[in-house]
C-alpha positions as CSV (number, residue, x, y, z in Angstrom):
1,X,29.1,-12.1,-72.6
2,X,32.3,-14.3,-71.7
3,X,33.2,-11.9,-69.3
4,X,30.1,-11.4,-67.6
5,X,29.9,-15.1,-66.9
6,X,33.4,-15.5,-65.6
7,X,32.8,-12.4,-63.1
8,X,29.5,-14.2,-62.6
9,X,31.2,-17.4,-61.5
10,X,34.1,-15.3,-59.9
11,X,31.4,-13.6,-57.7
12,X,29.2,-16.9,-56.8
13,X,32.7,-18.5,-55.7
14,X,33.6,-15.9,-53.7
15,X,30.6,-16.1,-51.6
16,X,30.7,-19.4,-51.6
17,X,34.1,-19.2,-50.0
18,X,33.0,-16.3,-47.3
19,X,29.9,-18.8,-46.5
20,X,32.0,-22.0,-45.8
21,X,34.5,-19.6,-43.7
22,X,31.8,-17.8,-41.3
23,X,29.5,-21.0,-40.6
24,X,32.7,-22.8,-40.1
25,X,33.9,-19.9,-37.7
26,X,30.6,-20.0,-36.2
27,X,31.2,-24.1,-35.7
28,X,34.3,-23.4,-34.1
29,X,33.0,-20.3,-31.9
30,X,30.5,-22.5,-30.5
31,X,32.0,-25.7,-30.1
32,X,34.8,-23.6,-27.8
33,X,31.1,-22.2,-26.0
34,X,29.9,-25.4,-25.4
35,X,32.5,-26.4,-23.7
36,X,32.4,-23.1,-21.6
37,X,28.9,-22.4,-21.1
38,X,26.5,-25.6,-20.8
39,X,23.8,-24.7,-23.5
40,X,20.4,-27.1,-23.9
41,X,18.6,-27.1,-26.7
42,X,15.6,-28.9,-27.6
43,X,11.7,-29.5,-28.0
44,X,10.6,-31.3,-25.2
45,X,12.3,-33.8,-22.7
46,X,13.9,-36.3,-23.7
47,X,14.2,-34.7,-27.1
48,X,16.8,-32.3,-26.3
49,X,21.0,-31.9,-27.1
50,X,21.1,-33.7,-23.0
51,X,18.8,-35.9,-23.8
52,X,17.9,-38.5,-21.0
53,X,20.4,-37.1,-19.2
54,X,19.0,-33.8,-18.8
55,X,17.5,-34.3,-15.3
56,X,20.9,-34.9,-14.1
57,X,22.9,-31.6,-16.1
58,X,23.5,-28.2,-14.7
59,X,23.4,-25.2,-17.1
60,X,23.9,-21.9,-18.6
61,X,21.2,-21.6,-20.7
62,X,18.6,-23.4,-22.0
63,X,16.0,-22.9,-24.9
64,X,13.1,-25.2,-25.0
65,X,10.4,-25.0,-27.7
66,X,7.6,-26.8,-25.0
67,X,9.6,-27.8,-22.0
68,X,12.8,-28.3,-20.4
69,X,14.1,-30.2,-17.7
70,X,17.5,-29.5,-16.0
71,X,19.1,-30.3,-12.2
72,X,20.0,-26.7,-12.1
73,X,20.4,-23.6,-14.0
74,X,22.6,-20.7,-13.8
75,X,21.4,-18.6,-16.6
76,X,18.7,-17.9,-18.4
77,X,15.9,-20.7,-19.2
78,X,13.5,-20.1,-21.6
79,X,10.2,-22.8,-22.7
80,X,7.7,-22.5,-24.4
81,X,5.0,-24.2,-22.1
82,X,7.1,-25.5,-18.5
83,X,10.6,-25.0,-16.9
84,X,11.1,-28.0,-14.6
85,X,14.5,-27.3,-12.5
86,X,15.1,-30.1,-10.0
87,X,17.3,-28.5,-7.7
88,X,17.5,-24.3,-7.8
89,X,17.5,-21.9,-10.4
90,X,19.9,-18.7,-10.5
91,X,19.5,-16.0,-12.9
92,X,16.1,-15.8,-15.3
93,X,13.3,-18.4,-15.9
94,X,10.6,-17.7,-18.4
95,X,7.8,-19.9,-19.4
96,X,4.8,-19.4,-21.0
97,X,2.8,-21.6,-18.8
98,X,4.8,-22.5,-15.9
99,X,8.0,-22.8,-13.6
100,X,8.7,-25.2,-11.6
101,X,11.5,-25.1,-9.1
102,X,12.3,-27.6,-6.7
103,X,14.7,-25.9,-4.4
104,X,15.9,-22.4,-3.9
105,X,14.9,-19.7,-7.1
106,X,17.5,-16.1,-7.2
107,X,16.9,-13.8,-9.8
108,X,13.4,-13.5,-12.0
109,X,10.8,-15.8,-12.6
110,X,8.2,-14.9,-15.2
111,X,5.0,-17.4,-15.7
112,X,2.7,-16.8,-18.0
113,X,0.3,-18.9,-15.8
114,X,2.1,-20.5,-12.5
115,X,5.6,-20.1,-10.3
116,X,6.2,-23.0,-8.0
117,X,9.3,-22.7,-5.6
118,X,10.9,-24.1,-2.1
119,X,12.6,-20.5,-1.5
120,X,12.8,-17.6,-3.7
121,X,15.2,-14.3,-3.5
122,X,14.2,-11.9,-6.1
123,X,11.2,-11.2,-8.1
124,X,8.3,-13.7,-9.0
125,X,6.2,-12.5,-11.8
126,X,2.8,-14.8,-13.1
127,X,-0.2,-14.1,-14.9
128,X,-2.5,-16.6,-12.0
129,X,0.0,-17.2,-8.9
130,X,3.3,-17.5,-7.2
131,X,3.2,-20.6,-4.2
132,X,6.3,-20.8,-2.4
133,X,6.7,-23.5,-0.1
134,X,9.6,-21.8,2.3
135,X,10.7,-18.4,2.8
136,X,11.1,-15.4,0.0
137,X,13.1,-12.6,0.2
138,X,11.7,-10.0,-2.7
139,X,8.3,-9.6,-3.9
140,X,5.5,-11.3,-5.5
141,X,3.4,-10.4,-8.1
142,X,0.1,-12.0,-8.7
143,X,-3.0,-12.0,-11.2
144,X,-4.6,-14.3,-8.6
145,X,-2.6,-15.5,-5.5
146,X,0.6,-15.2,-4.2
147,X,1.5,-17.9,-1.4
148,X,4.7,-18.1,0.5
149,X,5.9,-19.1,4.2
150,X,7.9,-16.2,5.5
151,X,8.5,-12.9,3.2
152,X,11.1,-10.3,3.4
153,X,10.0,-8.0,0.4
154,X,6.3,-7.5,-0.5
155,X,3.2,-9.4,-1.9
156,X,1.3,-8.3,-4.7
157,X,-1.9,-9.9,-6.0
158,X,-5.0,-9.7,-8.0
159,X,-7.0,-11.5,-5.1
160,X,-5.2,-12.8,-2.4
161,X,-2.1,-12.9,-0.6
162,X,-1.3,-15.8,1.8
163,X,1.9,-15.9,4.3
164,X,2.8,-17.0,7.9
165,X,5.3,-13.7,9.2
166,X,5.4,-10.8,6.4
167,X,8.4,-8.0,6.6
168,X,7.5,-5.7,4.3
169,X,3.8,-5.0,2.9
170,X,0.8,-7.2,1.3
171,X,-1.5,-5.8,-1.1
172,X,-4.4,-7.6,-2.7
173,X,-7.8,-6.7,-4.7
174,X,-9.7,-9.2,-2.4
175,X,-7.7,-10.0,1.0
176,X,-4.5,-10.4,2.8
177,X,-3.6,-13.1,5.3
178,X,-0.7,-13.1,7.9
179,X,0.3,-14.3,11.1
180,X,2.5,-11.4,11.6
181,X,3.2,-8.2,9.8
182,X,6.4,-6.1,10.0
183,X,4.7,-3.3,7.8
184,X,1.3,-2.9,6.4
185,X,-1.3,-4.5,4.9
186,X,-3.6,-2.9,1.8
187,X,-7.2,-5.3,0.5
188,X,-10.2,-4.1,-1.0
189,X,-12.1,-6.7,1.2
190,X,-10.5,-7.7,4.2
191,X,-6.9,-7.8,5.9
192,X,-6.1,-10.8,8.0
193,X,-3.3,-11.0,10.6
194,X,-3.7,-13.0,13.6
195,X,-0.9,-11.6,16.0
196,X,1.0,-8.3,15.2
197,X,0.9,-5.9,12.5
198,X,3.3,-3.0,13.3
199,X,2.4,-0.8,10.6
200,X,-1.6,-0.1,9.6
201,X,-4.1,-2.3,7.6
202,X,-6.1,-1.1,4.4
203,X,-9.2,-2.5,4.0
204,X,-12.4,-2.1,1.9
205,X,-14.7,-4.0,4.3
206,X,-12.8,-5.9,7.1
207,X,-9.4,-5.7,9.4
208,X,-8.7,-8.0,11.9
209,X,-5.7,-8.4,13.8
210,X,-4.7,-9.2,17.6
211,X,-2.6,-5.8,17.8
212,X,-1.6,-2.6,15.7
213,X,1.1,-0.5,16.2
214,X,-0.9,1.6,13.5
215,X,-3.9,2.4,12.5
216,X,-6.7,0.6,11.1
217,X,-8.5,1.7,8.0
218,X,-11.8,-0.4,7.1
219,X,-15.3,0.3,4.3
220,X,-17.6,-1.9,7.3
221,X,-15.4,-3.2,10.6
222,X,-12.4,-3.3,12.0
223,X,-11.6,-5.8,14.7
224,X,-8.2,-5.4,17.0
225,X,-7.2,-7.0,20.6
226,X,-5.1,-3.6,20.7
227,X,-4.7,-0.6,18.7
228,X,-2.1,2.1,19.6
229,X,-3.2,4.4,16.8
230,X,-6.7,5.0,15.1
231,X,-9.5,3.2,14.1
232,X,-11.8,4.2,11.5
233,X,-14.1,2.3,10.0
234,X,-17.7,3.3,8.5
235,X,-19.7,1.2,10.6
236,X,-18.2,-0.5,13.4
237,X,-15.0,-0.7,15.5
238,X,-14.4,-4.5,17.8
239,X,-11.1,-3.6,20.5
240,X,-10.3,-4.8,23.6
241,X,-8.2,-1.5,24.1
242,X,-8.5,1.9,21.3
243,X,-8.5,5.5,22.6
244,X,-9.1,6.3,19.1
245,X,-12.0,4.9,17.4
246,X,-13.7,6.5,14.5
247,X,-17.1,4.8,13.9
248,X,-20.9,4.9,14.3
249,X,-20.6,2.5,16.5
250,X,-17.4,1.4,19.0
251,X,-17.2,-1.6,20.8
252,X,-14.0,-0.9,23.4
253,X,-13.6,-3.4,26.6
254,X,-11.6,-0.3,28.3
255,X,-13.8,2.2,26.8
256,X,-17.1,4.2,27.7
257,X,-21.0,3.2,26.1
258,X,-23.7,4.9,27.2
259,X,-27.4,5.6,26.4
260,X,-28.8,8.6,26.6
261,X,-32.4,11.0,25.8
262,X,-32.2,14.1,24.5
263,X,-33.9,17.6,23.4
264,X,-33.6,20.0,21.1
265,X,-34.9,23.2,19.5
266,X,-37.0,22.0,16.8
267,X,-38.9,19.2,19.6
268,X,-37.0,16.6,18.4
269,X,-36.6,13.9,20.6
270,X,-33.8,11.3,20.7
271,X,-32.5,8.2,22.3
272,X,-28.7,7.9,21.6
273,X,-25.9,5.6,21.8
274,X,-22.6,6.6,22.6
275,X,-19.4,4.1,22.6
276,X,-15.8,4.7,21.9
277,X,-12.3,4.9,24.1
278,X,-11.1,7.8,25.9
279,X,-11.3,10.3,23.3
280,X,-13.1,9.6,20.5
281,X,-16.8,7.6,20.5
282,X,-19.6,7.4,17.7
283,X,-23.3,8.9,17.9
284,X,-26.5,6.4,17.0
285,X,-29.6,7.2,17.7
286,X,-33.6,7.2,16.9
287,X,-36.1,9.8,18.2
288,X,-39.7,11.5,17.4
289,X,-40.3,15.1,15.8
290,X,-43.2,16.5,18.1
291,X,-43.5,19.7,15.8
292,X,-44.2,17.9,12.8
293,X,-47.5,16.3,11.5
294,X,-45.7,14.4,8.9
295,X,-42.0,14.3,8.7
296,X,-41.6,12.6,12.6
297,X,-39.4,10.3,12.8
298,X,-35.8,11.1,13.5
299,X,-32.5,9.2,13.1
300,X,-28.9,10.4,14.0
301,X,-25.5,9.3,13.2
302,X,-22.2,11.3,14.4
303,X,-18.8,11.4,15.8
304,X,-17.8,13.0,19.3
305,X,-14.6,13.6,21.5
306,X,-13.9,14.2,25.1
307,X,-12.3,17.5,25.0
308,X,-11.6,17.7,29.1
309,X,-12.3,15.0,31.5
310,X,-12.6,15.6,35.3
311,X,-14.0,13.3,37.7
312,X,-17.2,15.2,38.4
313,X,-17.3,17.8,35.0
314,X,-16.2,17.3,31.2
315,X,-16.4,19.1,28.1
316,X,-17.9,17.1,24.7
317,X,-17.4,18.3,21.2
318,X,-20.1,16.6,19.0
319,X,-20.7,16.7,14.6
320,X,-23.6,15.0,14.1
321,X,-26.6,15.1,11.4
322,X,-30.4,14.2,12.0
323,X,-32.1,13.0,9.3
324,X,-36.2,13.6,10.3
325,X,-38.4,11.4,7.7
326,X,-42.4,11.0,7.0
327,X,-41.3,8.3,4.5
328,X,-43.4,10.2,1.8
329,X,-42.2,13.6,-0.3
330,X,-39.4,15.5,1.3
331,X,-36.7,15.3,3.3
332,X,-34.7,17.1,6.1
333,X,-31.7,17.4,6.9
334,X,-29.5,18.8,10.1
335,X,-25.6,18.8,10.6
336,X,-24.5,20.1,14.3
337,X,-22.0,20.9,15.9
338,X,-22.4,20.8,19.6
339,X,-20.5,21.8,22.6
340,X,-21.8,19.9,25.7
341,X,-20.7,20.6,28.9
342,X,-21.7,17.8,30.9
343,X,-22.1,17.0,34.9
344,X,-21.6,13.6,35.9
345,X,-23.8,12.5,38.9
346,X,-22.2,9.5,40.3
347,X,-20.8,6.9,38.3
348,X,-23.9,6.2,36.2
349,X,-25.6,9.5,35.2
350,X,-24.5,12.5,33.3
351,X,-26.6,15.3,32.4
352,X,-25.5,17.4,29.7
353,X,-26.5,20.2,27.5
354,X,-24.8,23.0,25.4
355,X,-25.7,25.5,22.2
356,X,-25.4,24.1,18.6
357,X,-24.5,25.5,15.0
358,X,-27.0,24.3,12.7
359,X,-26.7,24.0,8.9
360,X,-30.7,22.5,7.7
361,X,-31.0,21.5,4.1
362,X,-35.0,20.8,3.4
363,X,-37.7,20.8,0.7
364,X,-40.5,20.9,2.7
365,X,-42.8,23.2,4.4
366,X,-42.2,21.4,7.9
367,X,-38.8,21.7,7.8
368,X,-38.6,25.3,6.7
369,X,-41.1,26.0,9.9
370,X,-38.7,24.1,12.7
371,X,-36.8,27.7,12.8
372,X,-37.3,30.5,12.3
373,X,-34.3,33.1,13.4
374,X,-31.5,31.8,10.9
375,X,-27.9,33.4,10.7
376,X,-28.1,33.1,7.0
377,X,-30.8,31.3,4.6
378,X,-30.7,30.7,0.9
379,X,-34.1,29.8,-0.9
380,X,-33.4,27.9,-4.6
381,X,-35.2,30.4,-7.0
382,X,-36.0,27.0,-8.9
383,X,-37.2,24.8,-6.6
384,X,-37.9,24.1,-3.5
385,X,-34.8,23.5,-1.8
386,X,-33.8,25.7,1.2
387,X,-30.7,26.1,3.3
388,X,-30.1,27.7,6.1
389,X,-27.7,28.2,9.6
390,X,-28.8,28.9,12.8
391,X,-27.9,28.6,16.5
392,X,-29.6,26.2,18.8
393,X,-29.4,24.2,21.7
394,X,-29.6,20.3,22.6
395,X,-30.1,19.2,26.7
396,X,-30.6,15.7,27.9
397,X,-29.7,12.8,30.8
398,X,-27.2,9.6,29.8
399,X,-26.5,6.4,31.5
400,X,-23.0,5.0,31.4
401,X,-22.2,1.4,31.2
């Protein structure tokens, strides 16, 4: 029993001893660090190792339980809640809430709520938005809103991204805003730019820009002084000059509109509008089934293209469909394509006409009788539905304006 106590004792000392050596060692380790590398610790200003004099230090790393406040730092800073730097920041700032940086921010910045920075090279990182009051060279990423002056890099947002000259790319859930862009721009609403954008724009409803080297890519509208590449959008395209336009309906200042009646095989008559650039226009129109006693009235939507272009003779490709309705049971439907050979009398009048390959999808009786000599027909053994091809004609007069 004597024995076990003294190797008891023997042990406790021992450890005792190797204790008192390593947190001394660890004492002396980081005395010599402290002197090297400018470490602040603390809760929250002023309650810190710098104290009141932390506003005024420059440092290596700093660990702050809420928030810290430095001139500079050249590390890493962590807080719990806000970094407040007064001057600029090189290396990592993480908050939970916030960063603040007065001046110039290189390396990563990661906000669990809100960046705040004169100029930024690197990568900006927060859970609601990055504002930058200069220039940033890197990217931006965004729940919400990123905001900066001029960007070399990219912007990447939730909802919106906000800068004066972009080199690089902006994309946003809801819309993008620019002076200029030196790239492209990607929104699920809208893109914004009001000079240049030399690359294409993205948008779910809207683009606007004064000129595109691009293309422009809109759900509703896109609206350009100057396009050099296409335009598609599903309703409407706005340019003061676009050979390419893809749309129902084309608005070009140096383009071609016209208004036109038409004829086909199954007595449906139509009055049409056709606008677009030099190649490429859209097809609206509204007409009257005069076969029909119920399904009558007629409405059109299509694209077409100028294939050859003389001044006296050219050559129109058209894919089109014609919806014919009686607003009660059934419905028909026609998808053509048409080649219309067209002779232009004068500068106003055009008469055109061509054949057509038909594809019909109907479920009613009237729409099954509007033809009869079909390439190939296919009646659903279960219902009603009936499909068919066929070759017909369309004929008519147009007025350009």
């Amino acid at each position: 029993m004597t024995h076990l106590n003294h190797y008891s004792q023997l042990l406790k000392s021992l450890l005792i001893a190797l204790l008192t050596f390593f947190f001394s060692s660890l004492h002396t380790i980081h005395a010599q660090t402290v002197q090297h590398d400018r470490v602040h610790l603390g809760f929250i200003y002023p309650l810190s190792t710098h104290g009141t004099h932390a506003p005024l230090d420059t440092n290596d790393f700093s660990f702050h339980l809420i928030s810290g406040v430095s001139a500079a730092e050249r590390g890493l800073a962590f807080a719990g809640l806000t970094n407040v730097v007064r001057n600029d920041s090189h290396g990592i700032a993480f908050a939970g809430f916030s960063n603040h940086i007065r001046q110039k921010a290189t390396g990563i910045l990661f906000a669990g709520f809100v960046n705040t920075y004169g100029q930024a090279e690197g990568l900006s990182f927060a859970g609601f938005s990055n504002i930058a009051s200069a220039d940033v060279k890197g990217a931006q990423f965004a729940g919400f809103l990123n905001k900066a002056s001029n960007v070399n890099g990219a912007q990447f947002a939730g909802f919106s991204n906000h800068a004066a000259n972009v080199v690089g790319s902006q994309f946003a859930g809801f819309s993008n805003t620019a002076r200029t862009v030196d790239g492209s721009q990607f929104a699920g609403f809208a893109n914004i730019s009001a000079k240049a954008v030399s690359g294409s724009q993205f948008g779910g409803f809207a683009n606007i820009a004064d000129s595109v080297k691009g293309s422009q890519f809109a759900g509703f509208i896109n609206v350009a002084r100057k396009v050099k590449g296409v335009q598609i959008a599903g309703f409407i395209n706005i340019a003061d000059s676009s050979d390419y336009p893809v749309g129902l309906i084309n608005i070009v200042r140096n383009g071609e509109k016209s208004i036109s009646s038409s004829y086909d095989e199954t007595q449906t008559s139509l009055i049409s509008f056709r606008s677009g650039g030099k190649a490429l226009y859209g097809i609206v129109g509204l007409g009257y089934n005069f076969k029909n006693e119920d399904e009558v009235y007629a409405f059109e939507a299509g694209l077409g293209a100028h294939v050859f272009n003389t001044n006296y003779f050219r050559l129109n490709l058209e894919l089109a469909t014609i919806y014919i309705e009686g607003f009660r049971y059934g419905e028909y439907f026609k998808s053509s394509l048409r080649i219309l050979p067209a002779l232009r009398l004068g500068n106003r009048l055009e008469l055109f006409g061509g054949p057509a390959l038909h594809y019909i999808n109907t479920n009613t009786s009237e729409g099954k009788a509007l033809s009869t000599k079909y390439i190939y027909k296919h009646q659903n053994r279960w219902g009603d539905n009936f499909q068919a091809f066929y070759i017909g004609y369309t004929a008519g007069l147009a007025v350009t304006f």
